[in-house]
Structures are given as structure tokens and as C-alpha cells.
RODO-2510 file (C-alpha; in nm, 4 decimals, decimal comma):
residues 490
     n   res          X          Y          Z
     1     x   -22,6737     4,1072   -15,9954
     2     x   -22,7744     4,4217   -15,8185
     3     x   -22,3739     4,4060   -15,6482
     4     x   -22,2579     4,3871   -15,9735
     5     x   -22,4216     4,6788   -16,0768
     6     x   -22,3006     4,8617   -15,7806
     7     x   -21,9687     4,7619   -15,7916
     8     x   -21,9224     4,8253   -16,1775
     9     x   -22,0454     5,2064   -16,0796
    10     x   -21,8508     5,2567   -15,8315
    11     x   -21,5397     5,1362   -16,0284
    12     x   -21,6247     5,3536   -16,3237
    13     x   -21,6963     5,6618   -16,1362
    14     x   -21,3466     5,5956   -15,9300
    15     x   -21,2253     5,7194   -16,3099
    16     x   -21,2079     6,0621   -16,1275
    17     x   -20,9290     5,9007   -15,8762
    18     x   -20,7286     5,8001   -16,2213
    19     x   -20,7250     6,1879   -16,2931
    20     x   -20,6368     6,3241   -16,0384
    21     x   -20,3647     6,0323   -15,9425
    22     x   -20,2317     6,1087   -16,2755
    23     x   -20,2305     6,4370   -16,2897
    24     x   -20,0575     6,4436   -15,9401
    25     x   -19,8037     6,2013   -16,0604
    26     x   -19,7309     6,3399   -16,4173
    27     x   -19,6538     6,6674   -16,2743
    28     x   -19,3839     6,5552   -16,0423
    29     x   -19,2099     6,4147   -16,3566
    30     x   -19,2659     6,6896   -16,5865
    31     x   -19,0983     6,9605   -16,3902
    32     x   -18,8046     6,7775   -16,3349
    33     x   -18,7586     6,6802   -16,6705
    34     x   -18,4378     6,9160   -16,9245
    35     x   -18,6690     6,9689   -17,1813
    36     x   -18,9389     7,1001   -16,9502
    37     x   -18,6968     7,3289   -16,8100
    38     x   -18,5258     7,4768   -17,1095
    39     x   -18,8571     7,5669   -17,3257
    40     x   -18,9807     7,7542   -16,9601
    41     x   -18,6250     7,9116   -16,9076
    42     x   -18,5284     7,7190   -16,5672
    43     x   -18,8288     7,8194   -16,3666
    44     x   -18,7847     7,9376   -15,9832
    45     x   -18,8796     7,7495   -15,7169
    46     x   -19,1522     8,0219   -15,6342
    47     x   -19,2875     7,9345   -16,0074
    48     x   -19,2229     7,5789   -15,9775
    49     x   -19,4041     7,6478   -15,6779
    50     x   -19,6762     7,8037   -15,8643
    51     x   -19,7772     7,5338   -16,1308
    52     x   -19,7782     7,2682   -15,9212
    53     x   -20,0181     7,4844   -15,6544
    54     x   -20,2420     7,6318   -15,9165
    55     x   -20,4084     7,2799   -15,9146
    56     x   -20,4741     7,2695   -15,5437
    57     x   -20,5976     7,6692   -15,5883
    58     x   -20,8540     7,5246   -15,8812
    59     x   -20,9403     7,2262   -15,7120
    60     x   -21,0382     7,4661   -15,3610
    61     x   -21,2637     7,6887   -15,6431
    62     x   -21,4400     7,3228   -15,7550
    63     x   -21,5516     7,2495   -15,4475
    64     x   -21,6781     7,5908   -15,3646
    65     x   -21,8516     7,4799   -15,6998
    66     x   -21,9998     7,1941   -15,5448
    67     x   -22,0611     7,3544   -15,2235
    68     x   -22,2975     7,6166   -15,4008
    69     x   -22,4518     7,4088   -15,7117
    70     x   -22,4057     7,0125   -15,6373
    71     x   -22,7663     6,9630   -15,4657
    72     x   -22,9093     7,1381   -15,7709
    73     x   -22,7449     6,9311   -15,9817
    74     x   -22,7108     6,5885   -15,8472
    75     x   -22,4798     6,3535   -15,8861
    76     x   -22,4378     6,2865   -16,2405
    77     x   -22,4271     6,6177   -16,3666
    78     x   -22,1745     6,7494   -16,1198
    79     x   -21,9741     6,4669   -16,2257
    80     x   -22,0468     6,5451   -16,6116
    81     x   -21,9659     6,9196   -16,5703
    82     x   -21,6320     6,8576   -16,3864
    83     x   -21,5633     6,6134   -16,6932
    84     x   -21,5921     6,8516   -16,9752
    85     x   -21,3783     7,1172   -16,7672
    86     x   -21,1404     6,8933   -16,6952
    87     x   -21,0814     6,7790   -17,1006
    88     x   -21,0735     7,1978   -17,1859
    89     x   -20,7950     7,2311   -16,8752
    90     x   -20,5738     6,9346   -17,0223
    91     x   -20,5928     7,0778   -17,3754
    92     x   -20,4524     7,3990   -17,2306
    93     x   -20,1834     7,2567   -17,0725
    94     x   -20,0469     7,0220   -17,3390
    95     x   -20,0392     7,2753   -17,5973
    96     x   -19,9287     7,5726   -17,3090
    97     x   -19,6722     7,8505   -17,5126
    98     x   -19,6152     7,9587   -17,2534
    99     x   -19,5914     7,9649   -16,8380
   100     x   -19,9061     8,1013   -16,7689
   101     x   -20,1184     7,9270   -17,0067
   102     x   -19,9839     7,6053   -16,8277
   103     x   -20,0849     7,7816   -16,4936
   104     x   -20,4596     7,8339   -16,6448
   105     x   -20,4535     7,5346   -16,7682
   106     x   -20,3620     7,3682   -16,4795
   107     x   -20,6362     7,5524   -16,2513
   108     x   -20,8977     7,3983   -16,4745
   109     x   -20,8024     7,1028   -16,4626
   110     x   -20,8012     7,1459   -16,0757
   111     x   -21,1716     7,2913   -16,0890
   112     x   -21,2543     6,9637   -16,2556
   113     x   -21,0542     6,7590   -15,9464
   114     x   -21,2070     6,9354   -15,6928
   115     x   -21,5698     6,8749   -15,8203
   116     x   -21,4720     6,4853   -15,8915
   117     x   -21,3135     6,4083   -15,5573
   118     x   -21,5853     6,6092   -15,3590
   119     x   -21,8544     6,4280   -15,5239
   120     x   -21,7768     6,0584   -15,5908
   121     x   -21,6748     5,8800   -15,2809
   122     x   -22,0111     6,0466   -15,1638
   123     x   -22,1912     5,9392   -15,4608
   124     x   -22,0434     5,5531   -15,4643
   125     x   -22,1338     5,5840   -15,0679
   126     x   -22,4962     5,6353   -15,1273
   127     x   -22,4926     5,3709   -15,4405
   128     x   -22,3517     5,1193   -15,1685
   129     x   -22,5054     4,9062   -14,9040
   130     x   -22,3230     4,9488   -14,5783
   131     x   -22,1170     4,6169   -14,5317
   132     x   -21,9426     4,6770   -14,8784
   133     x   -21,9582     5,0857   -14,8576
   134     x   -21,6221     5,1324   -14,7897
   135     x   -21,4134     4,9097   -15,0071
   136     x   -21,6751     5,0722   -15,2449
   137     x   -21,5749     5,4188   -15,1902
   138     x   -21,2701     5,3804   -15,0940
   139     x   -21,2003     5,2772   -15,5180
   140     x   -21,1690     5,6372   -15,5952
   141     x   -20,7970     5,6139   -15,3408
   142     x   -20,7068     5,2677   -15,5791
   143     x   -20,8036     5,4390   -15,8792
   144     x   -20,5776     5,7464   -15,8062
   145     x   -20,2554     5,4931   -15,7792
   146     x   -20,3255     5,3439   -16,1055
   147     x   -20,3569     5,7100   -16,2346
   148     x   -20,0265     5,7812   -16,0397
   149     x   -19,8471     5,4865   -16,1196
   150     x   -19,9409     5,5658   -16,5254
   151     x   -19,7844     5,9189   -16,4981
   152     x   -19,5115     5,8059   -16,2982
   153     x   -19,3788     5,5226   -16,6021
   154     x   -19,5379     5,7708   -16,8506
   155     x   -19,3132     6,0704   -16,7663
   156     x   -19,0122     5,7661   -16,7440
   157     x   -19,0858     5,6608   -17,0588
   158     x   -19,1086     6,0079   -17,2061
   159     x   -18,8114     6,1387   -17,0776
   160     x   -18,5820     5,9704   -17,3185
   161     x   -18,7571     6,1848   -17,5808
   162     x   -18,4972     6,4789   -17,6643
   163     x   -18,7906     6,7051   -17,7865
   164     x   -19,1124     6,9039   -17,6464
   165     x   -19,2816     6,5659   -17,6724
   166     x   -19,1737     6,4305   -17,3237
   167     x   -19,3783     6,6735   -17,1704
   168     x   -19,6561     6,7593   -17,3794
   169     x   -19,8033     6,4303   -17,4604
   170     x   -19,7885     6,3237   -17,0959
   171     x   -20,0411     6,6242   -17,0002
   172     x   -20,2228     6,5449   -17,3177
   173     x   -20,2879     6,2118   -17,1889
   174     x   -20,4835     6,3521   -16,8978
   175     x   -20,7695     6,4197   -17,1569
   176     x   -20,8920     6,0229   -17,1766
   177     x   -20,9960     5,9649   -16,8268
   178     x   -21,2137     6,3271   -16,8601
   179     x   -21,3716     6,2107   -17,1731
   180     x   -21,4047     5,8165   -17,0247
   181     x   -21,6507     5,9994   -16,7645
   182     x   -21,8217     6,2258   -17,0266
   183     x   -21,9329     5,8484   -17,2323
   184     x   -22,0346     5,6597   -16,9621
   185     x   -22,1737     5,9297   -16,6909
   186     x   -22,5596     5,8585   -16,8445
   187     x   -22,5418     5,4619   -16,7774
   188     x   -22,5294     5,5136   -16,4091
   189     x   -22,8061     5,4987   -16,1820
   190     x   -22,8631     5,8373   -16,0174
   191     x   -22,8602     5,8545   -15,6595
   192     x   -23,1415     5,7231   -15,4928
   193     x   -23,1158     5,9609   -15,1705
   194     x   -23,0474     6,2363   -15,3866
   195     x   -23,4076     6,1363   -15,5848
   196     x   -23,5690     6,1183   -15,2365
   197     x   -23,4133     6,4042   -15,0872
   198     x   -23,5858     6,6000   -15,3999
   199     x   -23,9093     6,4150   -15,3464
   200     x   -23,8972     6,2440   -15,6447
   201     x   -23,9934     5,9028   -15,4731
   202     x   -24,0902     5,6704   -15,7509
   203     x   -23,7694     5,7472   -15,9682
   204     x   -23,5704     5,6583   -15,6017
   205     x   -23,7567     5,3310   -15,5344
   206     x   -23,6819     5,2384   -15,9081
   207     x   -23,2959     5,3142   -15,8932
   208     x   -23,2923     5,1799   -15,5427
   209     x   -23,4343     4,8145   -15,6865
   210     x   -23,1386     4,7960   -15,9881
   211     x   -22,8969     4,8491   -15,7570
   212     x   -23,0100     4,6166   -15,5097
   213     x   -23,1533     4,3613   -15,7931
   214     x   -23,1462     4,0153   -15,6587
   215     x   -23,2073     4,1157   -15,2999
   216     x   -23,5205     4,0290   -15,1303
   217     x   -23,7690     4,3017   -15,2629
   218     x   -23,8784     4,3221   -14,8250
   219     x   -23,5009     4,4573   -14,7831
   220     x   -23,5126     4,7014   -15,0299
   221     x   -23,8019     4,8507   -14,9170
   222     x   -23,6872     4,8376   -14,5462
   223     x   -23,4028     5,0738   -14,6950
   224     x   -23,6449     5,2984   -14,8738
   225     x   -23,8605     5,3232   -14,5491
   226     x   -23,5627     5,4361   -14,3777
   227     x   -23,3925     5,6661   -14,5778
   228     x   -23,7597     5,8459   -14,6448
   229     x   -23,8198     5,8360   -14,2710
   230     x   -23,4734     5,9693   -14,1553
   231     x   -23,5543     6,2533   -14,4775
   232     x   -23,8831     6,3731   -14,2777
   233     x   -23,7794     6,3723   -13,9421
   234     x   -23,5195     6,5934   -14,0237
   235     x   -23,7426     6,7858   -14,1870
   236     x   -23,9797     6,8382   -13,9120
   237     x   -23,7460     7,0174   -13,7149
   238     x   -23,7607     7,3213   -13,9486
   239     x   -23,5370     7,4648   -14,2489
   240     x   -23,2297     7,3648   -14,2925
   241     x   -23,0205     7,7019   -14,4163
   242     x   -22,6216     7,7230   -14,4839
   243     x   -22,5763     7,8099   -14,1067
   244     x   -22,7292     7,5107   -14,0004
   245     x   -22,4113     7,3010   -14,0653
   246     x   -22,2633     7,5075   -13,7946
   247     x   -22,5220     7,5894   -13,5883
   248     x   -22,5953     7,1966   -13,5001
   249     x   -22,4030     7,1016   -13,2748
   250     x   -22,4004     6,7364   -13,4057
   251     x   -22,3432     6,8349   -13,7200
   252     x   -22,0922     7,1029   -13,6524
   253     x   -21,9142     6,7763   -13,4637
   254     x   -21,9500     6,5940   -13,8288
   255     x   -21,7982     6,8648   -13,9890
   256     x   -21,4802     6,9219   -13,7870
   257     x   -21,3907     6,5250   -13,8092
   258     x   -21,4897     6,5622   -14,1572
   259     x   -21,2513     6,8335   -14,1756
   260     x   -20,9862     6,6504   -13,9928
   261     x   -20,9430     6,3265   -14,1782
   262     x   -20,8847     6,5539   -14,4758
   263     x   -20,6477     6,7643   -14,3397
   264     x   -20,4245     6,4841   -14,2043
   265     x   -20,4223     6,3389   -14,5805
   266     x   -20,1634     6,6754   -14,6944
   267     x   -20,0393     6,6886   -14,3251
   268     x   -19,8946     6,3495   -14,2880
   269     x   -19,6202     6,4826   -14,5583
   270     x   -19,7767     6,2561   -14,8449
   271     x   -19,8240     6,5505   -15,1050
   272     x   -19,4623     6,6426   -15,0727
   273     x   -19,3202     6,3452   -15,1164
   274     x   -19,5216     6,2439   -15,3902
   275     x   -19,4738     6,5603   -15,6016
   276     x   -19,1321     6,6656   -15,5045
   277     x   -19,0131     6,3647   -15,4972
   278     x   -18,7243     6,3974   -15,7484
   279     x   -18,6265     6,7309   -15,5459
   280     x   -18,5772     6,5239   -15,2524
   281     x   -18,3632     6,2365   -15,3977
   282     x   -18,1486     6,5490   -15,6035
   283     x   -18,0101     6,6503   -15,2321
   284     x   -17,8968     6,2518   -15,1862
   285     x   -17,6871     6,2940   -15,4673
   286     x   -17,9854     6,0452   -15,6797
   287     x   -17,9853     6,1397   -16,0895
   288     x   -18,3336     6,2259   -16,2264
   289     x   -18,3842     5,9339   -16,4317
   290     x   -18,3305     5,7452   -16,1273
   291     x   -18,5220     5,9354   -15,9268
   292     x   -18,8152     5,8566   -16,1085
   293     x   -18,7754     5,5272   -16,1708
   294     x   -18,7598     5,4766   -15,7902
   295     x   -19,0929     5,7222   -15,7509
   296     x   -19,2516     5,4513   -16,0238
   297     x   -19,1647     5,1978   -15,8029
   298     x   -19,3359     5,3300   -15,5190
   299     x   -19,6263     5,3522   -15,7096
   300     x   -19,6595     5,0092   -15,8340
   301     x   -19,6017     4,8802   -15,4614
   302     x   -19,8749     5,1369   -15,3334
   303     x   -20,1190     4,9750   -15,5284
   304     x   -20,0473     4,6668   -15,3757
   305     x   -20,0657     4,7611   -15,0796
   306     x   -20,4168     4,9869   -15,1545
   307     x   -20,5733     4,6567   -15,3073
   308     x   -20,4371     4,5081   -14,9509
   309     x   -20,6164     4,7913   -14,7759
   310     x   -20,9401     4,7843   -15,0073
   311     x   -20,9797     4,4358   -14,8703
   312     x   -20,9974     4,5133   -14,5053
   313     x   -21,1607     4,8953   -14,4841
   314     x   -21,5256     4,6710   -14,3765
   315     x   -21,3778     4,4445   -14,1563
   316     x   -21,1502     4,5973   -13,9609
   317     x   -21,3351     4,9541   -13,9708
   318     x   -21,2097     5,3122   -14,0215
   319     x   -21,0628     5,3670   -13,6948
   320     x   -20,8079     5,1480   -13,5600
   321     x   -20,6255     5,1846   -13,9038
   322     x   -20,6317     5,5234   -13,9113
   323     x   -20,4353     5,4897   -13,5747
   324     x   -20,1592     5,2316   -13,7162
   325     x   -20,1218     5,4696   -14,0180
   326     x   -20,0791     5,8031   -13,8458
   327     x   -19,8225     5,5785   -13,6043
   328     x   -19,5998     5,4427   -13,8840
   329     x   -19,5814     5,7763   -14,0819
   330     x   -19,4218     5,9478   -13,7899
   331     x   -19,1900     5,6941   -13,7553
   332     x   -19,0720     5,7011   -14,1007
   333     x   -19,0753     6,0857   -14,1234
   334     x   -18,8412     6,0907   -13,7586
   335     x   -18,6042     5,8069   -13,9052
   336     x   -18,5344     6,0079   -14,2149
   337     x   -18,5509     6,3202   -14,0638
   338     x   -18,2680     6,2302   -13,8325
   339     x   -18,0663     6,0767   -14,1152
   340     x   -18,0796     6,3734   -14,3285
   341     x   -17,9367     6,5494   -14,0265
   342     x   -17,6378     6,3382   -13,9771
   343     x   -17,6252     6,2327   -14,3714
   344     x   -17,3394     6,0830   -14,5351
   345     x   -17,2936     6,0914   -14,9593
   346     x   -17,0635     5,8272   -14,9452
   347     x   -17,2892     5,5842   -14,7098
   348     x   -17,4803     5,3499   -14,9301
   349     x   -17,6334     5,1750   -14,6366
   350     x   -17,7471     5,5135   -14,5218
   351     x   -17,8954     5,6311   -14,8640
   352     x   -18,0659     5,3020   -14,9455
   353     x   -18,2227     5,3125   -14,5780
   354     x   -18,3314     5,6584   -14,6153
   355     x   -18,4724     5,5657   -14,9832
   356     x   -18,6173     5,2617   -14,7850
   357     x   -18,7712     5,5005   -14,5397
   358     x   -19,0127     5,6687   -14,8338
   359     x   -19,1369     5,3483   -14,9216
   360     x   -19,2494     5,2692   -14,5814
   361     x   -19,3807     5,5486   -14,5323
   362     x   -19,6080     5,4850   -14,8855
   363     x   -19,7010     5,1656   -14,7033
   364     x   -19,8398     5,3365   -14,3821
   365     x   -20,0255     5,6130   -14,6072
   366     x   -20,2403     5,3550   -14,7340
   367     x   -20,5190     5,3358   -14,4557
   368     x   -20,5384     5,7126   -14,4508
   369     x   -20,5442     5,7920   -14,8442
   370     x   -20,8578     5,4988   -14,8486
   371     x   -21,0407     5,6478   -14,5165
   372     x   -20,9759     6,0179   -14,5766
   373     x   -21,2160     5,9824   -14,8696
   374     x   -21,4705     5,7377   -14,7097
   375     x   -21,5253     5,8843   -14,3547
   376     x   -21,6358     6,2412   -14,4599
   377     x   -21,8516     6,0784   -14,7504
   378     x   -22,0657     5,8844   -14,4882
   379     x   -22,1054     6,0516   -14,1994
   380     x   -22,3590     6,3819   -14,3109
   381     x   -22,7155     6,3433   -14,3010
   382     x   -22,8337     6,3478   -14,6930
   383     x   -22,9660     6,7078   -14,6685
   384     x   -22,6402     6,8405   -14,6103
   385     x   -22,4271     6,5693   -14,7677
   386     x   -22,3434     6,6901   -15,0864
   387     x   -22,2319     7,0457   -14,9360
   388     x   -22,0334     6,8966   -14,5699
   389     x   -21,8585     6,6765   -14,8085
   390     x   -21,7806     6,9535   -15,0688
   391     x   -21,6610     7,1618   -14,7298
   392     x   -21,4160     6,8675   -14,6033
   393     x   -21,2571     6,8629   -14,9630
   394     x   -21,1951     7,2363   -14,9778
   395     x   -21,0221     7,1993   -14,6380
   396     x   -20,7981     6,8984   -14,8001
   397     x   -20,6869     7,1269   -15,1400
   398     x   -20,6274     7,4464   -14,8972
   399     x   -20,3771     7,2392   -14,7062
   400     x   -20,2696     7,0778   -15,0291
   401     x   -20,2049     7,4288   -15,1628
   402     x   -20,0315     7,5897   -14,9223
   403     x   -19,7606     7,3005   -14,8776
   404     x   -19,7174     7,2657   -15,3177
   405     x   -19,6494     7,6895   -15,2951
   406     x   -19,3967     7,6391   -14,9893
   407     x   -19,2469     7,3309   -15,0013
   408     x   -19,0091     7,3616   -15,2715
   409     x   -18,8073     7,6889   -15,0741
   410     x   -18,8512     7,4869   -14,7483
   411     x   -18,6489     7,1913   -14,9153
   412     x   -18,4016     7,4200   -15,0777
   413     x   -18,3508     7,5746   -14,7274
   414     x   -18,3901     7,3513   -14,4538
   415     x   -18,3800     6,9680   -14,6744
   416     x   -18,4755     6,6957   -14,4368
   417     x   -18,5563     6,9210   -14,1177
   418     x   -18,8770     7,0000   -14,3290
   419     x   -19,0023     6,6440   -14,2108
   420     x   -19,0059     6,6991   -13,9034
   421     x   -19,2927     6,9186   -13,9273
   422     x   -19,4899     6,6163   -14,0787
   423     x   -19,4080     6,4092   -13,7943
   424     x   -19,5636     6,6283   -13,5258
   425     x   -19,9092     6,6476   -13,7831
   426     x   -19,8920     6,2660   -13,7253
   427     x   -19,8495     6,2221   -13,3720
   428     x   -20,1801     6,5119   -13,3309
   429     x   -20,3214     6,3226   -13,5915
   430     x   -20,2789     6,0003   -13,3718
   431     x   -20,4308     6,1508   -13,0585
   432     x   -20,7290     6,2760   -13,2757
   433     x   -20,8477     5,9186   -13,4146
   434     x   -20,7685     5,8007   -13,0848
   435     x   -21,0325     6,0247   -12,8575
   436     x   -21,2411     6,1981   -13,1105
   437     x   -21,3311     5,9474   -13,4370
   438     x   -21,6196     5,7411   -13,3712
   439     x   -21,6374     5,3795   -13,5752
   440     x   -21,8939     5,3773   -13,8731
   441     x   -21,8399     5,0352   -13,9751
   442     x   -22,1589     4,8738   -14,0788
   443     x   -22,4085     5,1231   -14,0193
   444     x   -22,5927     5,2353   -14,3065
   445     x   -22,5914     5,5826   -14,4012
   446     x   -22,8963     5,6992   -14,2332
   447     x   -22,7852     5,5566   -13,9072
   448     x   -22,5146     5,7809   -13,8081
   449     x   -22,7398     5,9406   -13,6478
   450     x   -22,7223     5,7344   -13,3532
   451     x   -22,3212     5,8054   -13,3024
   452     x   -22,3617     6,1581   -13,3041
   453     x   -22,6614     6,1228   -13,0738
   454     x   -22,9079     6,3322   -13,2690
   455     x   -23,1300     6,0183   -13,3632
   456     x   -23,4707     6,1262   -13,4327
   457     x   -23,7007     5,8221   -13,5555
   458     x   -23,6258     5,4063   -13,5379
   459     x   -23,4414     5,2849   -13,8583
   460     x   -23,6719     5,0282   -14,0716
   461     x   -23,3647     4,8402   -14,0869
   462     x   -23,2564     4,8008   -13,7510
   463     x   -23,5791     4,7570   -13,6290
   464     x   -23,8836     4,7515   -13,8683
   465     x   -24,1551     4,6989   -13,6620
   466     x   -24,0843     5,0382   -13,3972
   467     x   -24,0274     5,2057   -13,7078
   468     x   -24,3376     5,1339   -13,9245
   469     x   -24,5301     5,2149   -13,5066
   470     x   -24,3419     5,5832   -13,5141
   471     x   -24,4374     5,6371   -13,9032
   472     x   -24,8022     5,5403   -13,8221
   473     x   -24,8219     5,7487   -13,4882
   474     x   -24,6641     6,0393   -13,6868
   475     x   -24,9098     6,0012   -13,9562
   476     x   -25,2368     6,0251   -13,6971
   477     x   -25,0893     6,3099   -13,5783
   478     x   -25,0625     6,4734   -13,8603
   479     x   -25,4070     6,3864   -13,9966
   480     x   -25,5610     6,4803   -13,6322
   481     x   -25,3769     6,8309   -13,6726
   482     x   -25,5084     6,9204   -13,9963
   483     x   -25,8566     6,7927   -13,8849
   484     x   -25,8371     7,0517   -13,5864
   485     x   -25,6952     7,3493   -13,8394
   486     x   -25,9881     7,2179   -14,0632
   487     x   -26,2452     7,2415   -13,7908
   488     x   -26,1370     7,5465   -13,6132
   489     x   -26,1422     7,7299   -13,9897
   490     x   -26,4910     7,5982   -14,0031
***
């Protein structure tokens, strides 16, 4: 019962993947679309540029959101703010006039991602126990496919509309999932490490025993003794400030694989295939309604193969298929790289292998678009969760941004050489996992402490018995401390 419950949150709050999926997807169809073009005059590639960045630019200002407000908050709320700005920032764009009302609108809407995606693998995280925490997590990645695969078939199925309608009730649609979260936010458990990081341990035991309901009630409070005893250990080194992510060197470690897993997401080329996609089958002589009908393919296979991937993120761990990922990217990016080189209009064998070649490459993202969202959620002690996560996201939508601004010129200029820079991403991204990314398969939250070797007290449930010894010598201390300050006042 109590894995039903966690499963059925984690599922509905993966609603924030469907958005931004979605709005990833429907934007790669709208701009290529005739009637898209001729209301906006035939924008530029610097302004296509622009309204396809301005959501990565909103989406880096949503996690400084988070970042400064999301501890104060919690989970819910953060989740139920970025809801209600992300229904205003769809109602701008669908009924945009004009080119920079869709530009606002679509910064909103990215204020509104950037929140979401910074906020719910971590939330689903602490919701989960560890053997199921990141198939759990990892929903909001299968969530965006759906979203993407919806926009993708959407904007198809639009396009044979001759009026403003092909465009405008696609970004209208990106209102439901906003206002799905707004409905449902208040049924969900709050997080119980958030409660105890706030000292609010009664309302944490209670949400900790729904979500584990059906478990032995001697396991659940094993967990509760461990994530309070982890909580004041940490705090008995001193105050935590905003340095202090930085300043700790284990942390500071956290932080820059945190930072890396996100990174690699943009870097491994994904982004540009995935909203230029059109642009890049226009230069092998591919029509736009083909185009996207082959981009809606890809997304109906990539949720195959996420549901494949969902099914083997806790028993086959984070790293080793972060490894095969970054491996079989580069290798698709080089093959088609060195096709577009030598291409050849009139080759169908070479055009359907180079097609081929971006649905590969979908395949091999898979691993990567699950873990980049589950690693940096798990591996931050719970009084800087909320705000290393937040950091890890802004580094994925800076990298995000600056590739949506450039990428269009750098196609228009350079066409298939521009993969090339992908492929070298890969192969340091590669080299990275391989040397620097411990496993955190299986551990709970509150015991990655021990792989970045800043382990303070025994975890209750590891090893209950040395833990309940360290919480009782801890607790004569204190009470023979105050005794002295008592005495020597006296």
C-alpha cells in the first residue's frame, strides 16, 4: 500500500516532465510550420534563435528561484508556484500578437520549467525508498517523452490546418499539464526530510508512515532514526551558510558531478537534435511534413526505449550506463558527421542511414536523459539539497541556452561539421563517468555520506544497534555539558 502511494506521487508529480517534454517538442514543430512563419514575417535565425532560447533563459531564472526560496517553501509549494506561472506563460504564448509577447511568454513558461525540473526528481527521491529511488525519479525523464511525443503528433496533426490554429492551439495545450499540478499538488504527502530538516518531527514521522504503509512499523522508524541522526550531526559541526556548498570539500565534490551529469545532458547534442530537428532533415533535401513525422517517430520509439531504461536504473546502477550512453552517442554523432561531409542527395542508402543514425543516437540518450535527473537529486545532504540540486539545473538550462541561441547559424553555416563538436563532449563525458562518478545504487539518501567520505554518525539502517550506542553517547554528553555550564553558573 505504502509503494502504491509512493509510486502514484511520483507519477503525478513527473506531470512537470510532460511540460516541459511538450513544450520542448511543440516548439520544434511550430517554428517550422508556413503559417507560423508568415503571421511572424519569416523570422531570422538569430530570432528563431531567440524564442526557442528564451525558455532555457526563464528556466536558468526558475532555478535561481529555487535556489533562493525552495527551502522556505518546501516541496509542494515550489511545485504549486511554478504551476500557476507556468498556466499565465502558456496563455501568453497562444494568444502572442506579436514576436515578443511569444518571447515573454515563452520565458514564463521557462520560469515554471526550471522550478519543476529542479524540484521534482529531488522531491520523488526523498518520497522513495532507495531500491526503487531511481526508476522513481527517473519518471520525470518518461514523463517528458510522453509530453514530447504529444507535441511532436500534435504539431503533425495541426499542420494540415491552413489557419493561425496550427500553432496557437498547440501552445494552448501546454496549459493542462500546469493546471493538472495546480488540482492535485495538495493530495501529496509533503516531504518527510524536508518536515525534519524544519524540525517539525511529528508531521515527518506521520508522512514517513503513509508512504511506507504496510512496512514493518521497526523499518520505518529505523529510517526516521537515521535521517534525524544524519540531520544533527551535520548540524553539530556549525552553520551551514551559502558558501558552505563550496567551501566543503565533499560537498564542493557533490556539486561539480552534480554539475556534470547535467551538463553532458545539452552537451551530448540531444537539445539540437530534438528542437532543430526539421532544420537538420531541410539540408537532406527531407520536406517538413516529413520531417516531422520522422521526429514523431523518434519519439514514440524513445519511450520505449525510456520504459526499457526505467526498468533497469536499480539494478544495473547509474554508472556503467552512463558509460555505454556517452559511448554510443559519439559514435552516432562521428558516423553522421562524416556522412554529412561526403553527402550525396541522390544516395538513398546514405540518407536513410544518416536518418537511421538520429534514431540511434535517441536510443543511446536514454540512460543519460533518466540519470542526469536522478544522480544530482540524490547525492546532497538534505540541508543543502533543495539549493545543490536547484544549482545543477541552472548549469543544465545555461548550456541548454547557449546551444538553442547558436545552433541555428552554426547549422546554416557549417551543417553536419556542427556534430562533431558533440562528439568530443561525449568522449570527455566518457572519461568523466569512468574515473570520477561514484555508484549510488542502493544506498539510501542519508548514506552518501559514506562515498564522499564525510560520514559523521552510523546509519540506523545499516547498522541499528552502533547507531542507537552513538545517539545515546551523544545524548550523555550533551546532558553532562549542560550540567557543567549549569554548575559552573551556580
Amino acid at each position: 500500500m505504502g509503494l502504491g502511494i509512493t509510486v502514484l506521487s511520483s507519477a503525478f508529480l513527473a506531470t512537470g516532465g510532460f511540460l516541459f517534454g511538450y513544450d520542448s517538442g511543440i516548439i520544434t514543430s511550430t517554428i517550422a510550420l508556413p503559417t507560423f512563419k508568415a503571421h511572424f514575417n519569416s523570422p531570422s535565425d538569430t530570432v528563431t534563435g531567440g524564442i526557442v532560447s528564451a525558455f532555457q533563459g526563464g528556466a536558468i531564472a526558475g532555478t535561481i528561484f529555487n535556489m533562493l526560496f525552495a527551502d522556505k517553501l518546501g516541496r509542494r509549494w515550489t511545485i504549486f508556484v511554478g504551476s500557476l506561472i507556468s498556466v499565465f506563460g502558456s496563455a501568453l504564448q497562444a494568444g502572442a500578437v506579436n514576436m515578443a509577447m511569444l518571447i515573454v511568454g515563452r520565458f514564463i513558461g521557462g520560469v515554471a520549467v526550471g522550478q519543476l525540473t529542479s524540484t521534482i526528481p529531488m522531491y520523488a527521491g526523498e518520497l522513495s525508498e532507495a531500491k526503487y529511488r531511481g526508476i522513481l525519479s527517473g519518471l520525470l525523464q518518461w514523463m517528458l517523452s510522453w509530453g514530447f511525443l504529444v507535441a511532436q503528433w500534435l504539431g503533425y496533426g495541426c499542420q494540415f490546418n491552413s489557419g493561425e490554429f496550427s500553432w496557437r492551439f498547440p501552445l494552448a495545450f501546454q496549459i493542462v499539464p500546469g493546471l493538472v499540478l495546480i488540482c492535485g499538488i495538495f493530495f501529496l504527502q509533503e516531504s518527510p526530510r524536508w518536515l525534519m530538516e524544519k524540525d517539525r518531527h511529528e508531521e515527518a514521522l506521520a508522512s514517513l508512515k503513509v508512504l511506507r504503509k504496510g512496512i514493518d512499523e521497526e523499518i520505518i522508524d529505523l529510517e526516521f532514526r537515521e535521517i534525524r541522526d544524519v540531520i544533527v550531526a551535520d548540524r553539530a559541526l556549525g552553520n551551514i551558510t551559502w558558501t558552505s556548498i563550496i567551501t566543503k570539500t565533499s560537498w564542493r565534490k557533490r556539486l561539480l558531478l552534480g554539475c556534470g551529469v547535467q551538463a553532458f545532458g545539452p552537451l551530448s547534442g540531444i537539445n539540437v537534435i530534438n528542437y532543430y530537428g526539421p532544420r537538420i532533415y531541410s539540408i537532406l533535401g527531407i520536406s517538413a511534413r516529413e520531417s516531422l513525422m520522422i521526429v514523431g517517430i523518434s519519439g514514440a520509439l524513445s519511450i520505449v526505449w525510456c520504459t526499457i531504461g526505467l526498468g533497469l536504473v536499480d539494478k544495473f546502477g547509474r554508472i556503467k550506463p552512463l558509460i555505454i550512453s556517452a559511448a554510443g552517442l559519439a559514435a552516432a554523432l562521428l558516423v553522421n558527421a562524416v556522412q554529412g561531409q561526403y553527402f550525396n542527395p541522390s544516395n538513398g542508402a546514405q540518407l536513410r542511414s544518416m536518418v537511421a543514425m538520429n534514431f540511434l543516437f535517441s536510443f543511446f540518450y536514454t540512460p543519460l536523459g533518466i540519470i542526469s535527473w536522478v544522480y544530482p537529486a540524490e547525492i546532497f545532504p538534505l540541508e543543502i539539497r533543495a539549493r545543490g540540486n536547484a544549482i545543477t539545473t541552472f548549469t543544465n538550462w545555461t548550456v541548454n541556452l547557449i546551444f538553442a541561441q547558436f545552433s541555428p547559424q552554426a547549422l546554416t553555416s557549417i551543417e553536419f561539421k556542427y556534430f562533431y563538436v558533440f562528439f568530443c563532449f561525449n568522449i570527455i563525458a566518457l572519461l568523466c563517468y569512468w574515473f570520477f562518478y561514484p555508484e549510488t545504487k542502493g544506498k539510501t539518501l542519508e548514506q552518501m555520506d559514506e562515498l564522499f567520505g564525510d560520514q559523521l554518525v552510523p546509519h540506523a539502517m545499516q547498522d541499528p544497534a552502533a547507531a542507537a550506542a552513538a545517539m545515546e553517547k551523544d545524548e550523555k554528553l550533551h546532558t553532562e555539558v549542560h550540567a557543567s555550564r549549569v554548575g559552573s553558573v551556580a
